[in-house]
N, C-alpha and C positions, 0 to 999 in steps of 0.2 A: 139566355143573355149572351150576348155578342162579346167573347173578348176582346180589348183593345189591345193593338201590337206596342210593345215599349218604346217609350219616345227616343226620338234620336239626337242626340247633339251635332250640329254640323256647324260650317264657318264660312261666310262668306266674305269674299275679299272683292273692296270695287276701290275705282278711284272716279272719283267726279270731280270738273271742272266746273266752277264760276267765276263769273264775272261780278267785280265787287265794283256796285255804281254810287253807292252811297258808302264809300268809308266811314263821315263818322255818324250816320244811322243803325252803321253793322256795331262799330264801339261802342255807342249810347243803351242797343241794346243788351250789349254783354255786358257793361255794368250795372242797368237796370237789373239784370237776372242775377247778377252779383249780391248787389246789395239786399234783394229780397232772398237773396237765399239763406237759411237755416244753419251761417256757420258760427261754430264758437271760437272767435278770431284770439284767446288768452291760450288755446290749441295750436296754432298755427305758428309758423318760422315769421310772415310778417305778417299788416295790420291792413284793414280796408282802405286805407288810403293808399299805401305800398300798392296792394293789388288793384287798386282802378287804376293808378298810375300803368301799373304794367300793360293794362288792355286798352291804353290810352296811346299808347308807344309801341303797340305790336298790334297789327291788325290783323294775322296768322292765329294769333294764339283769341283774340275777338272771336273771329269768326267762326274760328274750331269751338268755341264756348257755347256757343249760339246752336249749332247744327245739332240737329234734332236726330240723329240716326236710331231712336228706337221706333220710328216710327216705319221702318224698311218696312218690314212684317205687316204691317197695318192693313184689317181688311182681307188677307189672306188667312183660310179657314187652316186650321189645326197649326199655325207658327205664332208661337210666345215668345218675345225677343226678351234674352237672360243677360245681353249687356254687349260692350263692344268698346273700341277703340275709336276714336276722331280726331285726325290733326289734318291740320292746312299749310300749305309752302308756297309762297311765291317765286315765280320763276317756272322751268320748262319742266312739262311732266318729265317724272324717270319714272322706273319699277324699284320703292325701297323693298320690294320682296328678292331683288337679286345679290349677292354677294359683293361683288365687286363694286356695288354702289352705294355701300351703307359705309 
């Protein structure tokens, strides 16, 4: 039997650009996925209306909700995606990985 070498943790950092051509198609579906989602809203700071308002009034925080980054991995043999970060900003790319820009 062939040993397996120990898996490795690594991290990838990207930044992508879109273009949002249907604003409130990107909203619509981030509160469809909202509302089917499995939260205990008597847990939370606010209520599901609070929250569809919010993604109704920020199409950053929409979009970033939507975005599917487990599926980076997908289709690549021996990578298991174990989680990640996703946010969106409008306006001109920077680098938030540099100091002086955070």
């Amino acid at each position: 039997m062939v040993e397996q070498p120990a898996p490795v943790t690594m991290h990838i950092y990207c930044r992508v650009e879109v273009t949002v051509t249907d604003p409130v198609a990107v909203t619509g579906h981030a509160i469809a996925d909202l509302r089917a989602a499995d939260i205990d809203w008597s847990t939370e700071e606010d209520d599901l209306d609070a929250a569809v308002e919010e993604l109704r009034s920020d199409l950053a925080t929409s979009l970033a909700g939507v975005v599917d980054i487990s599926q980076l991995g997908a289709g690549i043999p021996g990578v298991e995606f174990r989680g990640g970060l996703c946010w969106a900003e409008q306006g001109p790319a920077r680098d938030p990985f540099r100091a002086e820009e955070r």
